[in-house]
C-alpha positions in Angstrom: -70.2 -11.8 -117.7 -68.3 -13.0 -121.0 -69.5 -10.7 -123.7 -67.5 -12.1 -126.5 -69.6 -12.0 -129.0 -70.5 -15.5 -131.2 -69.6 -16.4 -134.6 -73.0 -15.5 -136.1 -73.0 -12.1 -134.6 -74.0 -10.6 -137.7 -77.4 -12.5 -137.8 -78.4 -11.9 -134.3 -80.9 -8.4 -134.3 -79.4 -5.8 -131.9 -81.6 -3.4 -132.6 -85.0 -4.5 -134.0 -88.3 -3.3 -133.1 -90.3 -5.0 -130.6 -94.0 -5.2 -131.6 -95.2 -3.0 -129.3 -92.7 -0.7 -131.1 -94.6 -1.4 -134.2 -98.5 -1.0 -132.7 -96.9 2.8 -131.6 -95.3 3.8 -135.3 -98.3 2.2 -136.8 -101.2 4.0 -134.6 -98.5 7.9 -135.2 -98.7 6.8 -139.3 -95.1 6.7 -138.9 -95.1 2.9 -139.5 -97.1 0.9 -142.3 -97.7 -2.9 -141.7 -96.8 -2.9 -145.3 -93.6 -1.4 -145.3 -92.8 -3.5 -142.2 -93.5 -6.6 -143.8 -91.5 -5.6 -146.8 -88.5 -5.5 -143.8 -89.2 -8.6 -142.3 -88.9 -10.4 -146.3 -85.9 -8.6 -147.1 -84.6 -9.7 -143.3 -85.6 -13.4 -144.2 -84.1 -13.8 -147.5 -80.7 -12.0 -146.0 -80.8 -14.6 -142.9 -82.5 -17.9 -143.6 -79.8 -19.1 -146.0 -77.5 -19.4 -143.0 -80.7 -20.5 -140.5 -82.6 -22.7 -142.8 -85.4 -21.7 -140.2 -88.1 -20.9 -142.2 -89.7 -23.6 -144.2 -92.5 -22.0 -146.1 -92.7 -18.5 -147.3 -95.8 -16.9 -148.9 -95.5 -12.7 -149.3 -98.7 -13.0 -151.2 -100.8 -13.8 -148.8 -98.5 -12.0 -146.0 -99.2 -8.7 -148.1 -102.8 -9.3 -148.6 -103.2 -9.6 -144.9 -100.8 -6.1 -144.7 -102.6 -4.2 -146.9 -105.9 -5.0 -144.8 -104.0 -3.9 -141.8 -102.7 -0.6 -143.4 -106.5 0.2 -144.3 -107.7 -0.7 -140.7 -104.8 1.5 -139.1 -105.9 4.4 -141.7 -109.3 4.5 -140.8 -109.0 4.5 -137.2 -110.3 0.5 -136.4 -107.4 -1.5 -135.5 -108.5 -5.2 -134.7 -106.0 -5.2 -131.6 -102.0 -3.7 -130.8 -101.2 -6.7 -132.7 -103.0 -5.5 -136.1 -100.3 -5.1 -138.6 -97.7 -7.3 -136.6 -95.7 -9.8 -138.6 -95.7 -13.2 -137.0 -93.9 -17.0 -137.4 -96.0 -20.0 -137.3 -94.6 -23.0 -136.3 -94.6 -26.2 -139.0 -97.1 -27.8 -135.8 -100.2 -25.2 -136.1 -102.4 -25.0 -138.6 -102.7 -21.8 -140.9 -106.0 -22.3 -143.0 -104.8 -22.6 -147.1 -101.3 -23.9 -146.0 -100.1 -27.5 -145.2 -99.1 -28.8 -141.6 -96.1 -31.2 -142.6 -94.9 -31.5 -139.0 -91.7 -31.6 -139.6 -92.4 -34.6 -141.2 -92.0 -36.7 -144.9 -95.5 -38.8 -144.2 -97.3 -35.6 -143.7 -98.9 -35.2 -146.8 -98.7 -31.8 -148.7 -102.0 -31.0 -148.3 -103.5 -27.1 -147.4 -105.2 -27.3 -143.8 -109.0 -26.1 -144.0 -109.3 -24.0 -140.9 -106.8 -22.0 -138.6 -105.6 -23.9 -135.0 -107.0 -22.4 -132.0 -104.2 -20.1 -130.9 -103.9 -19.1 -134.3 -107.2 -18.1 -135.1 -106.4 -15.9 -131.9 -103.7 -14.0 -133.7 -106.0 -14.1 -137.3 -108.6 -11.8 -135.3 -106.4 -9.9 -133.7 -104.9 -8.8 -136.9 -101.6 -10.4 -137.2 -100.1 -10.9 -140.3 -98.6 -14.3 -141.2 -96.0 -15.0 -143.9 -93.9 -17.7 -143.2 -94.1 -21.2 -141.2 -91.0 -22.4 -139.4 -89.2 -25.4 -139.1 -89.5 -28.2 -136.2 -88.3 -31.5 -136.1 -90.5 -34.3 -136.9 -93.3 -34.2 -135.0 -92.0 -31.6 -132.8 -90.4 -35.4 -131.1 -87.5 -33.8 -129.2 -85.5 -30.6 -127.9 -83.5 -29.6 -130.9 -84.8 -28.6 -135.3 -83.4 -30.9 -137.4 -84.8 -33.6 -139.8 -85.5 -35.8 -143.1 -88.2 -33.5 -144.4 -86.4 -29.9 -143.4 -83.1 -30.2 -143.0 -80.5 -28.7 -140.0 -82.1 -25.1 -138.6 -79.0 -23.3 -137.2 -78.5 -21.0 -134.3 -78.0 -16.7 -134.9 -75.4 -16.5 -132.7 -73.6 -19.4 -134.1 -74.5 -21.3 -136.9 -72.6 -24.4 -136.1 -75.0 -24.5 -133.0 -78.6 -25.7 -132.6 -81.2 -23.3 -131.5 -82.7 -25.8 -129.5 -86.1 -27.3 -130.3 -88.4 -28.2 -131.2 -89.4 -24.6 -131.8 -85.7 -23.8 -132.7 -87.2 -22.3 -136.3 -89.3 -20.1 -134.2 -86.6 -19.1 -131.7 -84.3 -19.0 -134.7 -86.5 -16.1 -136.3 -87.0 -14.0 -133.4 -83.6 -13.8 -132.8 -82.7 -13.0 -135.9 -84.9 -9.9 -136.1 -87.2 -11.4 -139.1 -90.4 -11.0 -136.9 -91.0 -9.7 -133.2 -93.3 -13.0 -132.2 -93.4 -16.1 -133.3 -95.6 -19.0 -132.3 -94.6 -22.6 -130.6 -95.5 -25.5 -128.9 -94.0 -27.2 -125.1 -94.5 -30.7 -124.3 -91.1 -31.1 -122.6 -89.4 -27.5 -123.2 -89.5 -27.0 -126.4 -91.1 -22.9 -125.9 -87.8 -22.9 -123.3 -85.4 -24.7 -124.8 -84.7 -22.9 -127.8 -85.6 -19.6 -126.1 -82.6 -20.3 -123.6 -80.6 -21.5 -126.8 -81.0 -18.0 -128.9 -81.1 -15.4 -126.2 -85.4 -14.6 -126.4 -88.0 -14.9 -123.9 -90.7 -17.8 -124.3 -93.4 -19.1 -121.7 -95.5 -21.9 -121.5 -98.7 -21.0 -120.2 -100.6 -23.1 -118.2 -102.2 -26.3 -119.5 -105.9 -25.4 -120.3 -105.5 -21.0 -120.6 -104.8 -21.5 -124.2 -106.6 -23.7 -126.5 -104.6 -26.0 -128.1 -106.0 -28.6 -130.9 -105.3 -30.6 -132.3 -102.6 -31.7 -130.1 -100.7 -35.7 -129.8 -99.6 -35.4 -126.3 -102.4 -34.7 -124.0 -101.6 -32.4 -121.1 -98.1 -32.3 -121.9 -98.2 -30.1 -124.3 -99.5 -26.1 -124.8 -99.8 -23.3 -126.8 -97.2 -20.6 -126.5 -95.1 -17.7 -128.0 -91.9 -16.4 -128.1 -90.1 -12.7 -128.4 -87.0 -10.9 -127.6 -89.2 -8.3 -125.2 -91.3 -10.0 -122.2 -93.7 -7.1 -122.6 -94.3 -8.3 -126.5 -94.6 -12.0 -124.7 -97.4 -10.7 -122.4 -99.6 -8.8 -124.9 -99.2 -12.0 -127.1 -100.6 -14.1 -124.1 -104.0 -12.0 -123.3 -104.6 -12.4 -127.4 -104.2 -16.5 -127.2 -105.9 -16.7 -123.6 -109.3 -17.1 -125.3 -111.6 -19.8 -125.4 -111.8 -22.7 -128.3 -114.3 -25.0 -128.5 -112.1 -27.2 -130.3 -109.9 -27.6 -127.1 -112.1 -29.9 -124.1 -109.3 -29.1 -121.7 -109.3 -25.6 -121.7 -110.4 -24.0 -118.7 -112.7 -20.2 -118.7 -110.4 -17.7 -117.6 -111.4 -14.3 -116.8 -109.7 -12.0 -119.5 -106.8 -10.6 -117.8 -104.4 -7.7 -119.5 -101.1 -9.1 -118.8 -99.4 -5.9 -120.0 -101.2 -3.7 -117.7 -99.5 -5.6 -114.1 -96.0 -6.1 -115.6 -93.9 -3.7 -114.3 -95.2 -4.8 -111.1 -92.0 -5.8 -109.7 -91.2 -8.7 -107.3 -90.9 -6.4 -103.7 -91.6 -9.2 -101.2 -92.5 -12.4 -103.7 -90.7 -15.4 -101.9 -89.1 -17.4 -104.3 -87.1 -20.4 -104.2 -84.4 -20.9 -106.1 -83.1 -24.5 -106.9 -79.5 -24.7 -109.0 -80.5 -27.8 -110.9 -83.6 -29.9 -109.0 -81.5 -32.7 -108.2 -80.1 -33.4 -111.4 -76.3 -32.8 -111.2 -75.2 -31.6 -114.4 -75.2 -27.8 -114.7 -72.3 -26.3 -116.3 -70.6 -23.8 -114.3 -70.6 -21.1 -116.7 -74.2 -21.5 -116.9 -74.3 -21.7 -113.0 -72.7 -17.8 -112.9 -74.8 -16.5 -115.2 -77.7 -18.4 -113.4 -76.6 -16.4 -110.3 -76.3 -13.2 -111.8 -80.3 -13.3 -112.5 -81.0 -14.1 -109.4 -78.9 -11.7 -107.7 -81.2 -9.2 -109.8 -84.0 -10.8 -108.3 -82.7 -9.8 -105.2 -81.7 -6.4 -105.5 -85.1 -5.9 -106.7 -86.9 -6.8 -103.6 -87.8 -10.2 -103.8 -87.3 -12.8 -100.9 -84.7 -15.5 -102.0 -85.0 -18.9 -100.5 -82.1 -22.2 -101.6 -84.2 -24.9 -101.9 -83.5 -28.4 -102.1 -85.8 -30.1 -104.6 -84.8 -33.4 -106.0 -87.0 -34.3 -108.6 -85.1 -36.7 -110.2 -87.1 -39.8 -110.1 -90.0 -38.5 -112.8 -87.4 -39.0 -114.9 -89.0 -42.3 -115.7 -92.5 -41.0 -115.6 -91.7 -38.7 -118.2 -89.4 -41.7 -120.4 -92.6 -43.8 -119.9 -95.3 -40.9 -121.2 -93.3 -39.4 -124.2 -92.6 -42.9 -125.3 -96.3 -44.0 -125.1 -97.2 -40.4 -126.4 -95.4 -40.5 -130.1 -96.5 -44.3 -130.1 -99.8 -43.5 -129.9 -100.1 -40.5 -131.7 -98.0 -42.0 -134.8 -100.0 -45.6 -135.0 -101.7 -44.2 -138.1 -98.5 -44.8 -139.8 -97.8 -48.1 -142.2 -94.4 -49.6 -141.6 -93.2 -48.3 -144.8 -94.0 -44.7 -143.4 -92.3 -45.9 -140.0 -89.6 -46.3 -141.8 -89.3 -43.1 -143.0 -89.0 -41.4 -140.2 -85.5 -40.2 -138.7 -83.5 -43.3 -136.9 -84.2 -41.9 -133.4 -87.7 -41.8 -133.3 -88.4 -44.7 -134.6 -86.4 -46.0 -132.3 -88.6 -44.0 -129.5 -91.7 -45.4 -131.0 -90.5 -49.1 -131.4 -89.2 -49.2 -127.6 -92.6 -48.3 -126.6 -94.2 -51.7 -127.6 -92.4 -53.2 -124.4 -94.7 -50.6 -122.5 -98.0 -52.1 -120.7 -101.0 -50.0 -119.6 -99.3 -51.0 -115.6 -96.5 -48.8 -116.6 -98.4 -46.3 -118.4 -101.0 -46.0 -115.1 -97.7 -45.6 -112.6 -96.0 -43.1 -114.6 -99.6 -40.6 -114.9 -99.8 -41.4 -111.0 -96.5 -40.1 -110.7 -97.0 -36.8 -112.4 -100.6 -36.6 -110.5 -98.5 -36.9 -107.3 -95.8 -34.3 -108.7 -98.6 -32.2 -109.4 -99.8 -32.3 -106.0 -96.3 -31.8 -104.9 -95.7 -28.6 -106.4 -99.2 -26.9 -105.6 -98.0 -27.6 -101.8 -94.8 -25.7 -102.4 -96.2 -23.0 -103.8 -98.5 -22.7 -100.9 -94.6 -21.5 -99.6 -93.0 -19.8 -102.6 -94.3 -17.5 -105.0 -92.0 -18.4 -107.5 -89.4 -21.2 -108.4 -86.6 -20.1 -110.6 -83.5 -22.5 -112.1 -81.5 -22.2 -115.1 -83.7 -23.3 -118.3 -81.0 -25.9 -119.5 -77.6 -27.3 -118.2 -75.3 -26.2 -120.6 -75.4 -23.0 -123.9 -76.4 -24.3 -127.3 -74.4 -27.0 -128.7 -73.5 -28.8 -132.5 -76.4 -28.2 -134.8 -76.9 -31.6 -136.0 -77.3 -34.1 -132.8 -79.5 -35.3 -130.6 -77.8 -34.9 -127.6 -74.5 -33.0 -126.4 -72.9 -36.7 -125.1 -75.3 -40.3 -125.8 -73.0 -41.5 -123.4 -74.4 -39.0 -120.3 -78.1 -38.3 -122.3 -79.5 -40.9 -124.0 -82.3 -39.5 -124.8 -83.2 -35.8 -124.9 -85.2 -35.5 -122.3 -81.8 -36.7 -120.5 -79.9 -32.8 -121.2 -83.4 -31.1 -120.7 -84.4 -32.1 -117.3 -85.0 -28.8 -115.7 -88.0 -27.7 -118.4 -90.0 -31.2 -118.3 -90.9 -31.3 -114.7 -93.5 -28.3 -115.5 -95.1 -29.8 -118.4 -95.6 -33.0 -116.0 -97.0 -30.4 -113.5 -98.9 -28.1 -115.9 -97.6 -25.1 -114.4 -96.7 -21.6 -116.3 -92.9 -21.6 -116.6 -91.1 -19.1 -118.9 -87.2 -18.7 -119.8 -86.0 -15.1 -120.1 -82.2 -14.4 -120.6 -79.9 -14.2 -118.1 -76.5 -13.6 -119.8 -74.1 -16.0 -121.7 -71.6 -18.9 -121.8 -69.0 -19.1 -124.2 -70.1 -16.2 -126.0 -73.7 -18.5 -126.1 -76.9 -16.9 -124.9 -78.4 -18.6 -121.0 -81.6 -18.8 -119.8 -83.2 -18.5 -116.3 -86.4 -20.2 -116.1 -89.7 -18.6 -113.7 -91.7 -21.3 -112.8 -95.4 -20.0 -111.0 -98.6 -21.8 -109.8 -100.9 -23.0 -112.1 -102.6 -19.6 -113.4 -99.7 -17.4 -112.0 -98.6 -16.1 -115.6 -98.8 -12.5 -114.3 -96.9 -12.8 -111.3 -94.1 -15.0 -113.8 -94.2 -12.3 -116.6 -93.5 -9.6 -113.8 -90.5 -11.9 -112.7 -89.0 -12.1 -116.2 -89.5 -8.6 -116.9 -87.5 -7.5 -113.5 -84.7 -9.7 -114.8 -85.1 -8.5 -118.8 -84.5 -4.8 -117.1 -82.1 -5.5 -114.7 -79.7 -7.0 -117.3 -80.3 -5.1 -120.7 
């Protein structure tokens, strides 16, 4: 494995505590959720300079929530293991009494009035919120930069992005400011910049976690992201709740995610596909790909090459993110249009070409993709690939090459197929490249978050 370590090795946590970490210090009085918020502000002010990841900061209110926390933990009624926990919202959830820009310069500046679904989650459960974190406009594509924000650089080398479009997110986590942090995946973007930074994230399943309000339909969900798949879990059984706000999601029984992880993978039969028939994996990313499935393997589980080529939803998904932002940005004027960074204007504009015929055959492709993958996993517990094709690269573009990846759903083609299919997927490391973190990415069947979580956790052990 190359260990050398990355340029931005100083702003990469080594050591920090995970918050189940905090939950123990804080229920033995060892711990106060105000002391440990003072930490994660004095971490923030020493790192965000360099990350320009965090995009609003507000200690006030971040104590005030503390200080509740503290009394809670005193007196013996903690709301849940999370009370007391600092966490990162992303710039695309609402936090009642703070603006949603999105990323964005025609977002007005305006306070939102109640808390998003998932959010409210984490608001019962006791979390403490402090700071919002940047995305890129709209959360449009796999990488954190913008007009309204800026570039959002990676820990373990700020010349790198963290990936997108929760790179801000990733980008904290990583750093050690904050144990969990909050994000969005229409296309990856829980994955991406997990894979990018060296955390663990997972989508969950479209329709477990409320998500609202949200631009992009069933593409996109609700997730979270930490640097210990046990924090990740926890996180998930808080979120998994019903929302009224939310028509899609689905009653779910209440499950303790934490309780089944160190289940193992003994027997699971999972497939394993290098790169789902898009050709364009690295092959330092390839090794380090291998090595977490050879963990896999040691561990018990039954590994099966497969030969999936799902190349041609390549223009389903071109088709649906294009109509997607076109419709969910047609309350702009032109002048606002024109505000918004070159690219995705240029993604909204191309839409207009698009008829409802196109439109119809690209949903009836993911419908038939959808179908396609509940038959495989009638076969395979699991599917694991690498998360992305290649380690973080320049903090600043769009896409590694225009030439090869036009667009970047073009460099991110192993995450998208499972928003198309609504499936759990989850990217836990798996080692590095260049000195960059890699991902591995469990993919389960719809509602198989446990048996993924156990997955990434076998693989978090096997190569700490």
């Amino acid at each position: 494995m190359d260990t050398t370590p990355g340029p931005g090795a100083d702003l990469v946590a080594r050591s920090a505590p995970t918050a189940l970490d905090l939950a123990r210090g804080f229920a033995e009085g060892r711990l106060s959720p105000v002391a440990v918020l003072d930490e994660a502000l004095e971490r923030l002010a020493a790192v965000n300079p360099a990350l320009n990841a965090a995009i609003l900061v507000d200690a006030a209110t971040g104590r005030r929530m503390a200080e509740a926390s503290a009394r809670r933990w005193r007196e013996g009624r903690p709301l849940s293991p999370l009370d007391g926990v600092p966490v990162a919202v992303k710039d695309t959830n609402h936090v009642a009494g703070w603006p949603t820009r999105y990323g964005a310069v025609p977002t007005p500046d305006v306070p939102a009035a109640e808390d998003s679904p998932g959010v409210a989650r984490l608001r019962e459960a006791g979390a403490v919120f402090f700071c919002k974190t940047a995305t890129p406009e709209y959360g449009w594509k796999g990488i954190t930069h913008g007009p309204l924000t800026g570039i959002t650089r990676n820990p373990h080398d700020p010349s790198r992005t963290p990936g997108g479009s929760s790179g801000g997110a990733a980008a904290l986590v990583a750093a050690g400011v904050v144990p969990l942090a909050t994000g969005g995946d229409g296309g990856g973007s829980i994955r991406i910049p997990a894979s990018f930074t060296g955390v663990f994230g997972l989508k969950p399943t479209f329709g477990l976690v409320p998500y609202a309000p949200t631009s992009l339909g069933w593409l996109t969900v609700f997730g979270g992201l930490s640097r210990d798949v046990r924090d990740g879990a926890l996180m998930l059984r808080l979120l998994a709740q019903g929302d009224w706000r939310d028509a899609f999601a689905v009653p779910h029984p209440d499950t303790d995610y934490l309780a089944g992880i160190e289940g193992g993978v003994a027997d699971l039969r999972i497939a394993v596909s290098r790169d789902l028939g898009f050709p364009i994996v690295e092959s330092a990313v390839a090794a380090a790909f291998a090595r977490g499935v050879a963990v896999l393997a040691q561990a018990g589980a039954r590994i099966e090459e497969v030969a999936l080529d799902l190349s041609p939803l390549r223009e389903a998904m071109d088709v649906i993110w294009r109509a997607g932002f076109a419709g969910s940005l047609r309350h702009l004027s032109g002048a606002e249009l024109q505000r918004l960074e070159p690219d995705l204007l240029d993604l909204v504009v191309s839409a207009r070409d698009l008829t409802a015929a196109h439109l119809q055959a690209a949903q009836d492709a993911a419908r038939a993709h959808c179908q396609a993958m509940q038959r495989f996993h009638q076969a395979h517990d699991l599917l694991v690939t690498p998360t992305l094709p290649m380690p973080a690269f320049a903090a600043g573009l769009n896409t590694p090459d225009p030439g090869r990846f036009p667009r970047w759903y073009d460099w991110t083609p192993l995450t998208w197929p499972f928003n198309l299919s609504r499936q759990p997927a989850a990217s836990v490391p798996c080692g590095t490249a260049a000195g960059l973190p890699v991902g591995l990415q469990i993919v389960g069947p719809p509602f198989g978050e446990m048996t993924v979580l156990r997955a990434s956790r076998i693989v978090e052990r096997g190569l700490a």
